[in-house]
C-alpha positions as CSV (number, residue, x, y, z in Angstrom):
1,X,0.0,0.0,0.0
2,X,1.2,3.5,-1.0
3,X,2.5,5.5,2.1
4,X,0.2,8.6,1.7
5,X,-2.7,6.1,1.4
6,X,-2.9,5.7,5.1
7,X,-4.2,9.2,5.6
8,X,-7.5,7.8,3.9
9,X,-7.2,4.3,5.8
10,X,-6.7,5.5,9.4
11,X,-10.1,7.3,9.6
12,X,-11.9,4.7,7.6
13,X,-10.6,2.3,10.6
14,X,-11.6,5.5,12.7
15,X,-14.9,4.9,11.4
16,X,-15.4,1.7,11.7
17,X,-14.3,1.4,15.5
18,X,-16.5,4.4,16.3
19,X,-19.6,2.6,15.0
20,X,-18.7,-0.8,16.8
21,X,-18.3,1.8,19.7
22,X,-20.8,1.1,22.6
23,X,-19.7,3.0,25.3
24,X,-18.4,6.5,25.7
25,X,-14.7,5.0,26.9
26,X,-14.2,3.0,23.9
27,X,-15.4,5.9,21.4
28,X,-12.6,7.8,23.6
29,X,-10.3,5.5,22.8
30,X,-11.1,5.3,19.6
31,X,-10.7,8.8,18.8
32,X,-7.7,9.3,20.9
33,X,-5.8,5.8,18.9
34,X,-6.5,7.6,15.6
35,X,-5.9,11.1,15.7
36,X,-2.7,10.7,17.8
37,X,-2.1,7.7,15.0
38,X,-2.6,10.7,11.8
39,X,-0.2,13.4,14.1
40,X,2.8,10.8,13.8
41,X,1.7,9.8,10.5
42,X,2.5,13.8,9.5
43,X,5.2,13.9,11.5
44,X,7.0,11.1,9.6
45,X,6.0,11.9,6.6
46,X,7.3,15.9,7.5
47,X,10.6,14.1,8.2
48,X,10.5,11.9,5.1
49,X,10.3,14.9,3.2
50,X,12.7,16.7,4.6
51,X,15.2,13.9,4.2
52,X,14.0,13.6,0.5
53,X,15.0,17.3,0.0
54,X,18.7,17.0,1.3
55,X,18.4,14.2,-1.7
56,X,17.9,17.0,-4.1
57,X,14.3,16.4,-4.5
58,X,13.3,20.0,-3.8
59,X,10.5,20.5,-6.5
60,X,8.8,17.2,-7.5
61,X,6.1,15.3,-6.3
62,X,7.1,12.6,-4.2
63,X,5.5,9.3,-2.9
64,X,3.3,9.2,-5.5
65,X,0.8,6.4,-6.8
66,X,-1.7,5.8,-9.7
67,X,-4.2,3.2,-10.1
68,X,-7.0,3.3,-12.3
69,X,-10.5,3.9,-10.8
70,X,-13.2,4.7,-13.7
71,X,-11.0,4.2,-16.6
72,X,-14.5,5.1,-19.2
73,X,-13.6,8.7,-17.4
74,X,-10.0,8.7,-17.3
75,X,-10.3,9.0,-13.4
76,X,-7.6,7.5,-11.2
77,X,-6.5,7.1,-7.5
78,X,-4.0,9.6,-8.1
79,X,-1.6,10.7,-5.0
80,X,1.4,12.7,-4.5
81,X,3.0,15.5,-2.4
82,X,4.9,18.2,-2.2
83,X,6.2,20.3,0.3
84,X,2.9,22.3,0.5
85,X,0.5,19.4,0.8
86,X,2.9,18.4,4.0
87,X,2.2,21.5,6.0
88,X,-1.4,21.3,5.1
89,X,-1.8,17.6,6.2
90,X,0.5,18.2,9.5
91,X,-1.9,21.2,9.9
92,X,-5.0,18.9,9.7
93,X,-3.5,16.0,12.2
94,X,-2.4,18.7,14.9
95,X,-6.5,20.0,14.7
96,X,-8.1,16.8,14.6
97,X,-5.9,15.8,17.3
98,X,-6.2,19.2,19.7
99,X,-10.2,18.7,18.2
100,X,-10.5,15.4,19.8
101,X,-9.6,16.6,23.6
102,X,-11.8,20.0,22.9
103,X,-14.7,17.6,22.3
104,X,-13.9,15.1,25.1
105,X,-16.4,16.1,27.6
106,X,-19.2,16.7,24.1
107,X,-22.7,15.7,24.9
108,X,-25.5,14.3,23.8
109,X,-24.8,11.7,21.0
110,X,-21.4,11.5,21.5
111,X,-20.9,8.9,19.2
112,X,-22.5,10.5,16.2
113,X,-20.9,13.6,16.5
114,X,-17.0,11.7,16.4
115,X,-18.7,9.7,13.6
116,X,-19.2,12.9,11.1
117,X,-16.3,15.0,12.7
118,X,-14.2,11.8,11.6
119,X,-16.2,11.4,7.7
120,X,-15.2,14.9,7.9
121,X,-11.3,14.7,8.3
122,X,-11.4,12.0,6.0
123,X,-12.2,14.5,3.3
124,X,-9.6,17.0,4.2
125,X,-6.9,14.6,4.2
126,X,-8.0,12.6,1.1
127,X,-8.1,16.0,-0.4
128,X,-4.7,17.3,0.5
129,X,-3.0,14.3,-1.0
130,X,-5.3,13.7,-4.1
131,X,-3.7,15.2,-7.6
132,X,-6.5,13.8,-10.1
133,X,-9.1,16.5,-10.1
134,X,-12.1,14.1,-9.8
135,X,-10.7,12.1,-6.7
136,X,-9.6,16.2,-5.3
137,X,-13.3,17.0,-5.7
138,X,-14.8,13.7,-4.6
139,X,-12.7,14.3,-1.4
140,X,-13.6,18.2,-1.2
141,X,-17.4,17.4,-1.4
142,X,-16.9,14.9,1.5
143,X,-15.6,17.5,3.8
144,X,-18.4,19.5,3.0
145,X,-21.7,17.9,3.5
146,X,-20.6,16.8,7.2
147,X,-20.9,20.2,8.1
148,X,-24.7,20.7,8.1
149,X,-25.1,18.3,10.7
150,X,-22.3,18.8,13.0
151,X,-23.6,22.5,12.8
152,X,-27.4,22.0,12.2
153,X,-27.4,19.3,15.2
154,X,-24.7,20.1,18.0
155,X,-24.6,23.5,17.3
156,X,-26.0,26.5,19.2
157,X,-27.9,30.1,18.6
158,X,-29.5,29.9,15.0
159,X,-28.1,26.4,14.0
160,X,-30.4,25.5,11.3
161,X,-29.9,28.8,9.7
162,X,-26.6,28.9,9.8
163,X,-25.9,24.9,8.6
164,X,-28.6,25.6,5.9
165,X,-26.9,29.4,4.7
166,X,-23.5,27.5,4.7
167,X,-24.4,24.4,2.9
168,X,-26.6,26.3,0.0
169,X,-23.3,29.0,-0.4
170,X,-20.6,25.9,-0.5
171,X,-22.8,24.0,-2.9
172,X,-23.1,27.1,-5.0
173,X,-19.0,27.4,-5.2
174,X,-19.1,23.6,-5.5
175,X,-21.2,23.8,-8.9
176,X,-18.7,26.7,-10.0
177,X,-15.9,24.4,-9.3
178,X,-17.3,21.2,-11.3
179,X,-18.0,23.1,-14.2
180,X,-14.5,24.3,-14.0
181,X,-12.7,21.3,-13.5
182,X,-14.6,19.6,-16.6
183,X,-13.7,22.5,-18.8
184,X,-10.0,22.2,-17.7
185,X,-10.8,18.5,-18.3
186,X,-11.7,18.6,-22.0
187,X,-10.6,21.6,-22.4
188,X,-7.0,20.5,-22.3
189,X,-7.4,17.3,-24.1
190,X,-5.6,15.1,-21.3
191,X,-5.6,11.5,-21.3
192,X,-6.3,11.8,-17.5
193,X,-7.3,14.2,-14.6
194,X,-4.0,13.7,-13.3
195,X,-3.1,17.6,-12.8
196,X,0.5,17.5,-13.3
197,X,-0.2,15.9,-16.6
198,X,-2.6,18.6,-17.2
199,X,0.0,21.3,-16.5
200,X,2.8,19.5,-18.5
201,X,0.5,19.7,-22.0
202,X,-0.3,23.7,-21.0
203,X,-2.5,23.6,-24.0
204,X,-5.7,25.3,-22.6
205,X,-7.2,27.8,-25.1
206,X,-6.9,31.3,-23.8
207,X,-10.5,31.8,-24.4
208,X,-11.9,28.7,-22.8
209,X,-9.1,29.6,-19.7
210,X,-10.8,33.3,-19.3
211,X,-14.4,31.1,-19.0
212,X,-12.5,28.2,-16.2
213,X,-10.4,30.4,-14.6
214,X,-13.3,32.6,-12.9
215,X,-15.6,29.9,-12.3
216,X,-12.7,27.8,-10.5
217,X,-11.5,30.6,-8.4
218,X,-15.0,31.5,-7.5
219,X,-15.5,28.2,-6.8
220,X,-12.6,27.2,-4.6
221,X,-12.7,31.1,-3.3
222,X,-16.2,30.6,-1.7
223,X,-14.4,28.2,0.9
224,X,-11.9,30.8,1.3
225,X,-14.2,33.7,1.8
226,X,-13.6,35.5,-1.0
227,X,-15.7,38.7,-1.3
228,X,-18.5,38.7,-1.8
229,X,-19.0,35.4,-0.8
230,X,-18.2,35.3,2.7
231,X,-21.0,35.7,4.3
232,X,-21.9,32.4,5.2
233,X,-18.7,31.9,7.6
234,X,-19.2,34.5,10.7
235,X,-22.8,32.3,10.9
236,X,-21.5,29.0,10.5
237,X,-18.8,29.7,12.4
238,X,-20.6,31.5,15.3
239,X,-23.1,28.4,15.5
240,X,-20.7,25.3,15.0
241,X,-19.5,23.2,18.1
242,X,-16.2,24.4,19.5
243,X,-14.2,21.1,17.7
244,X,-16.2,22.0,14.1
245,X,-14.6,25.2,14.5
246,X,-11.6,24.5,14.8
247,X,-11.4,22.0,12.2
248,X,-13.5,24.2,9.7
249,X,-11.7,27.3,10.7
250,X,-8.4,26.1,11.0
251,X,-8.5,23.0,7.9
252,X,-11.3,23.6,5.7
253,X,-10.8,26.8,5.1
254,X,-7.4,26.3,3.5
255,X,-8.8,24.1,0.8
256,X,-10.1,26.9,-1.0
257,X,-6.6,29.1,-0.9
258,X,-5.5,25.3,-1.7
259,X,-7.5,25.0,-4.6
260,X,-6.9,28.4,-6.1
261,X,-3.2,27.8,-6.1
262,X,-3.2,24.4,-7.0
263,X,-5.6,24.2,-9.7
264,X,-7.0,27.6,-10.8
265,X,-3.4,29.5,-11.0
266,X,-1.5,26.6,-12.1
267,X,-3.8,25.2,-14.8
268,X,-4.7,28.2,-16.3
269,X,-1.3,30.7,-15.9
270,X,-2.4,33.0,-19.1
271,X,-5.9,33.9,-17.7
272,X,-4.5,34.2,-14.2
273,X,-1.9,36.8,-15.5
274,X,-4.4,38.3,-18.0
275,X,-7.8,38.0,-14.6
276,X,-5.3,38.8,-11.4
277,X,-6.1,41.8,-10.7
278,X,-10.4,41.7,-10.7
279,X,-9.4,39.3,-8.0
280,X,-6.5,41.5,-6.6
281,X,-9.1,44.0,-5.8
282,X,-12.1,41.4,-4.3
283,X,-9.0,39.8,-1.8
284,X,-8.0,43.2,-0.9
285,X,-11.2,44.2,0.1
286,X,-11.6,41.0,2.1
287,X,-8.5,41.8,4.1
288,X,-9.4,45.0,5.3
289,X,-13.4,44.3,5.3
290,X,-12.8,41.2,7.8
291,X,-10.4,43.4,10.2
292,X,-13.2,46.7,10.2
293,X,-16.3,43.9,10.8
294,X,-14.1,42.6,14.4
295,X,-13.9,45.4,15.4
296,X,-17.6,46.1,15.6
297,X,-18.7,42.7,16.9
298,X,-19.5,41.8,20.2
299,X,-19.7,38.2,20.2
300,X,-16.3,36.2,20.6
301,X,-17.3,33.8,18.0
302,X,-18.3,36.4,15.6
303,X,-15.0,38.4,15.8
304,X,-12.6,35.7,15.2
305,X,-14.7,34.8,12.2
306,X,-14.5,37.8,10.7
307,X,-11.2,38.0,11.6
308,X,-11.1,34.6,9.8
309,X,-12.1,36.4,6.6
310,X,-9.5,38.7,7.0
311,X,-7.3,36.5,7.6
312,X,-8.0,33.9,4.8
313,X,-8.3,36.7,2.5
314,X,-4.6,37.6,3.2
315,X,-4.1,34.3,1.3
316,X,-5.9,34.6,-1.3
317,X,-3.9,37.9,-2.1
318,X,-0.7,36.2,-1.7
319,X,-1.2,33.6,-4.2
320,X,-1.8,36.7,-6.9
321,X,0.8,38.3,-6.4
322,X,2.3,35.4,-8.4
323,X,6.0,35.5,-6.9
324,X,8.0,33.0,-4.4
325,X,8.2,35.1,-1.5
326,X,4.3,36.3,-1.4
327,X,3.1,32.5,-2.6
328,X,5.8,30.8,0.6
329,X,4.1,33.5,2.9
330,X,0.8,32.6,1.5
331,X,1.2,28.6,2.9
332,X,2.7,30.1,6.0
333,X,0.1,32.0,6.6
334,X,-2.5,28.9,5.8
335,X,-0.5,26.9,8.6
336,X,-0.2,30.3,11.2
337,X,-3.8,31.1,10.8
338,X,-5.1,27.4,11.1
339,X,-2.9,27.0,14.4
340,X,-4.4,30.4,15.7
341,X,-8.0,30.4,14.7
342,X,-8.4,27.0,16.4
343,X,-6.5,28.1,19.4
344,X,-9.1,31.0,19.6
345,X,-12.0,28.9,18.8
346,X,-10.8,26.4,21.7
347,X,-10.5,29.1,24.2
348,X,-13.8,30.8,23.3
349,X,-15.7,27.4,23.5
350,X,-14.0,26.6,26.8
351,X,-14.7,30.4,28.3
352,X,-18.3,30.3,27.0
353,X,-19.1,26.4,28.5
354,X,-18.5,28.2,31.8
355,X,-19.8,31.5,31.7
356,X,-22.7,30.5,29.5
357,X,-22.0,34.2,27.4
358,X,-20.1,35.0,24.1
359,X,-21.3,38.9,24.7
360,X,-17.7,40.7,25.4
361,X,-20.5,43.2,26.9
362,X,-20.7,40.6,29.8
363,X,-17.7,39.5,30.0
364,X,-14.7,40.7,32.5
365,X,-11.9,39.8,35.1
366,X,-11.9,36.5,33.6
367,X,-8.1,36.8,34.4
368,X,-8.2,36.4,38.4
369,X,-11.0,32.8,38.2
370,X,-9.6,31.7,34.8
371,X,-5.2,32.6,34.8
372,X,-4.9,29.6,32.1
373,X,-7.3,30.7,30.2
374,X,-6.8,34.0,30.2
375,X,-3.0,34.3,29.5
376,X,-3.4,31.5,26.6
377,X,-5.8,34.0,25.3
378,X,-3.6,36.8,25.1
379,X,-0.9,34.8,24.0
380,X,-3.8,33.9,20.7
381,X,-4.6,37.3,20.3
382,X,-0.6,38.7,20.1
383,X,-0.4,35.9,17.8
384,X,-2.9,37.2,15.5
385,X,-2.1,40.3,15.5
386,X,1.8,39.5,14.5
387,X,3.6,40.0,17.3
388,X,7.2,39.0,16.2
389,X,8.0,35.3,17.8
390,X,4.6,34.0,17.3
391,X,3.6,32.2,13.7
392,X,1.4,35.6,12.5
393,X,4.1,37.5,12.3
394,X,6.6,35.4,10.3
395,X,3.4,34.9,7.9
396,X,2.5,38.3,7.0
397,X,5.8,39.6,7.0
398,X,6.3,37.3,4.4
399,X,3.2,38.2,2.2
400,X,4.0,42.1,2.5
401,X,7.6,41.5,1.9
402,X,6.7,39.3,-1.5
403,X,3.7,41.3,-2.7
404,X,5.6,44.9,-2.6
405,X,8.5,43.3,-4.8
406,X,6.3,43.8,-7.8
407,X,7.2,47.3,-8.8
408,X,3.9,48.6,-10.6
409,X,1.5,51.0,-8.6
410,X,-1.8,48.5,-8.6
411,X,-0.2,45.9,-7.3
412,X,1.6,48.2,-4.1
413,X,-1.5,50.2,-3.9
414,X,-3.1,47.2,-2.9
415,X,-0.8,46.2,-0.9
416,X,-0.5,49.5,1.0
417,X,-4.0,49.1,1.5
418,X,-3.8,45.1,2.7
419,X,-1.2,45.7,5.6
420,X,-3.6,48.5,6.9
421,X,-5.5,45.0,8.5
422,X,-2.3,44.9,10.6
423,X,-3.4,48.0,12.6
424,X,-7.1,47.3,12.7
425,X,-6.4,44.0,14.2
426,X,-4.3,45.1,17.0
427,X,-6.8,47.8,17.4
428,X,-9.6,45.3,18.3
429,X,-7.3,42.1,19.9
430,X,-5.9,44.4,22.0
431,X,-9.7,46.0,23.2
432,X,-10.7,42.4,23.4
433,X,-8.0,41.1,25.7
434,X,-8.7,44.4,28.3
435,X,-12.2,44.3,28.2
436,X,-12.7,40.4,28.9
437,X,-9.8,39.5,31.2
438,X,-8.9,42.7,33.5
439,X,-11.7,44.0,35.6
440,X,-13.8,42.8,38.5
441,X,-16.0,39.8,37.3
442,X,-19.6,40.5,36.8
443,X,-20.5,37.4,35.0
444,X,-23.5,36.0,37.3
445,X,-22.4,32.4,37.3
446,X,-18.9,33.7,38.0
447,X,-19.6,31.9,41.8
448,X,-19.1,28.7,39.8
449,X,-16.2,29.5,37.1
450,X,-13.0,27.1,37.4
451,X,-9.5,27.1,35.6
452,X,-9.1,24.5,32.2
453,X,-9.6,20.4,33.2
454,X,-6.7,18.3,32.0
455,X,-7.9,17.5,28.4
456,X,-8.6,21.6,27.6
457,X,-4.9,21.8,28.7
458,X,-3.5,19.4,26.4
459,X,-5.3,20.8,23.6
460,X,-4.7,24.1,24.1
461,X,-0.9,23.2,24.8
462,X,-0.2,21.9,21.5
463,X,-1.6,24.8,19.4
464,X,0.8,27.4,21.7
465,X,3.5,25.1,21.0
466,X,2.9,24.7,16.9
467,X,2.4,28.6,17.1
468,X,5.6,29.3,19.2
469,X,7.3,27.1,17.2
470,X,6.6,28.7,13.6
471,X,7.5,31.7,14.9
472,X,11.2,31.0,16.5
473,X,12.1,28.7,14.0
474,X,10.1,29.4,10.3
475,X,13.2,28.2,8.4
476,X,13.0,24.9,7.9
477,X,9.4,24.7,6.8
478,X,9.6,28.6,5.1
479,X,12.4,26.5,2.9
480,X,10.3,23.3,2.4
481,X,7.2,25.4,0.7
482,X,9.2,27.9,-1.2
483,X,10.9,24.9,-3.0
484,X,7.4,23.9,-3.5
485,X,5.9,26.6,-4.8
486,X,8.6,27.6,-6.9
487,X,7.4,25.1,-10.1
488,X,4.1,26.6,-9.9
489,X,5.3,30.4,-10.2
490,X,8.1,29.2,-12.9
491,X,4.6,27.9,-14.6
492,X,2.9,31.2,-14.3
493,X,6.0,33.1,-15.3
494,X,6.7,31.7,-18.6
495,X,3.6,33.7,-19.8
496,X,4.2,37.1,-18.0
């Protein structure tokens, strides 16, 4: 069995013990056995990467494997990765892990709920080390549909809204991306979906790429929260169970800046060159739209989703700029703001299961009943706002520094514009932290508040670690995805 395969076959085994579950220890156990099983998984496979590079396989796909599925359709099992699809699946393993101890104490149907949070991983992974377009979308709509129910079930406020608003919006983007990836499909006259295969023959029209190219940004860009079409994350967000958070915030998310890299920019490099800057303008506006709409929230959940927006459409804006540095900083700052979003999303769930409020309104001197808590939460919020030895900063230092190399006055306009989110958000993380945490508690169950219990801990742990950990020392993974990306931009520069 191919290596990477075992991202697909550990959940599917996840799955299976879950069902064959029957008591709230075994599903424990179960969960517990597999995710910590998928962390050293990405671990190894981090270090087997890293050892392939001091081989000299810096830019190639590696551990690759092709069988045949539907051959009437040309569709195969196709897998391979690179140094970006490492990061993203070490990303997903340390949030399904940290996920699994944030839901520990989860009730009712406890079983159901690991059930589709697991069907749910399964898709992100599959997805991440998938390179026929068919099996990448198979795998993309599988992460998907889980989300009505984890939402629309163990979610809280207006659940069925908000599962029902974000299904209908993804589904929407989904039928975008379909018709995209058949047009690429025939379009290119491939013998396969395999997309390196794709890219090799570069023989897209120009005038069916300027009809694909939209429809599979827009597509993947929906995930991403691309403006306009963001508006289904604050809600789905703000409703989800603290775990399907973190996962959606932190993982699923990233498949659409994923996507848009992967496929849309490196499939199409004439109509991203000739289309750039329509979407230029749409990500810009995301960045600084996102930072503006925290600041005027007063539910937790709600400002680190829009925040999220913000943040994701920093990403999004990287990738155009079409250059190493801002398409390295673009990955980093997929891995930095999946690390911090679910640390946030943790810590909120965590402060509201006790003080039964999101409203910063009546929250306060969480600091003196909650110390744990409350300094991981300021160490979150510097992180997001890119204080220098934390993962944010390292990240957008990196998109800035990338995106003002291209000497033309749109493209450092926009950028000006797109590092004014660095100010907003300290302006509000910064509000946040002294208005919850310093004070004298008012909170009426505040009689009853305690400190984090041992699994919190652990979870929370991890993500500070990952997050300090990027930030001190970025080199070795900055290295690993800017040998990574570097094929992709040489792809896109061969037509500037």
């Amino acid at each position: 069995m191919n290596f990477l395969s075992l991202f697909v076959l550990i959940p599917l085994l996840m799955l299976l013990g879950l069902w064959l579950s029957r008591n709230i220890s075994q599903i424990r156990t179960v969960m517990v056995t597999g995710a910590s099983a998928l962390l050293v998984l990405s671990l190894a496979l981090t270090v087997m990467y890293l050892q392939a590079r001091q081989g000299g396989a810096t830019d190639e796909m590696l551990f690759c494997a092709d069988v045949a599925w539907y051959p009437a359709l040309n569709i195969h099992y196709s897998v391979g990765v690179d140094g970006i699809s490492v990061v993203m699946l070490l990303l997903s393993s340390i949030i399904v892990f940290t996920g699994t101890f944030a839901s520990w104490r989860l009730q009712p149907l406890t079983k159901e709920y690991f059930l589709w949070f697991t069907f749910l991983s399964l898709g992100v992974f599959g997805f991440f080390i998938s390179i026929d377009l068919f099996t990448m979308f198979m795998f993309y709509e599988v992460a998907l549909i889980p989300m009505y129910l984890l939402i629309g079930v163990w979610g809280s406020g207006h659940k069925e809204y908000s599962a029902m608003k974000l299904t209908l919006m993804l589904m929407g983007g989904s039928a975008f991306l379909l018709i995209g990836i058949l047009g690429i499909y025939f379009g290119s006259g491939a013998t396969t979906m395999n997309l390196l295969e794709i890219a090799d023959l570069h023989n897209i029209p120009i005038e069916q790429q300027r009809i694909w190219f939209p429809l599979t940004f827009i597509g993947f860009g929906v995930l991403g929260a691309l403006f306009p079409f963001h508006t289904w994350s604050p809600d789905g967000h703000a409703s989800a169970p603290t775990a399907v958070s973190m996962l959606h915030a932190g993982v699923l998310m990233k498949l659409g800046g994923y996507g848009c890299f992967r496929i849309a920019m490196y499939l199409m490099p004439e109509a991203a060159n000739e289309l750039s800057w329509i979407f230029i303008i749409l990500t810009g506006i995301s960045v600084v739209y996102g930072a503006f709409s925290a600041c005027v929230q007063t539910d937790l959940k709600y400002i680190n989703a829009y925040s999220s927006v913000s943040h994701c459409g920093l990403v999004l804006f990287a990738i155009l700029m079409m250059n190493q540095a801002a398409s390295t900083g673009a990955v980093l700052q997929m891995l930095s703001h999946g690390l911090m979003t679910a640390l946030f999303f943790a810590l909120i769930g965590m402060i509201y299961g006790r003080t039964h409020t999101r409203d910063i309104r009546e929250l306060n001197g969480l600091m003196k009943i909650m110390p744990f808590l409350s300094v991981c939460y300021v160490i979150a919020g510097l992180a997001n706002l890119g204080l220098p030895g934390l993962s944010g900063f390292v990240a957008e230092m990196t998109i800035f520094t990338g995106a003002f190399q291209l000497d033309d006055t749109f493209h450092r306009t926009w950028t000006i514009i797109a590092t004014a989110s660095i100010v907003i958000t300290a302006v509000y993380i910064l509000r946040l932290v002294g208005k919850i945490l310093y004070g004298t508690c008012t909170n009426k169950h505040h009689l009853e508040l305690t400190d984090a219990t041992w699994d919190e801990r652990t979870a929370v742990i991890v993500l500070i670690a990952c997050v300090a950990a990027l930030g001190l020392a970025p080199w070795w993974i900055s290295n690993m995805i800017g040998d990574s990306v570097l094929p992709i931009i040489n792809h896109l520069a061969v037509v500037q």
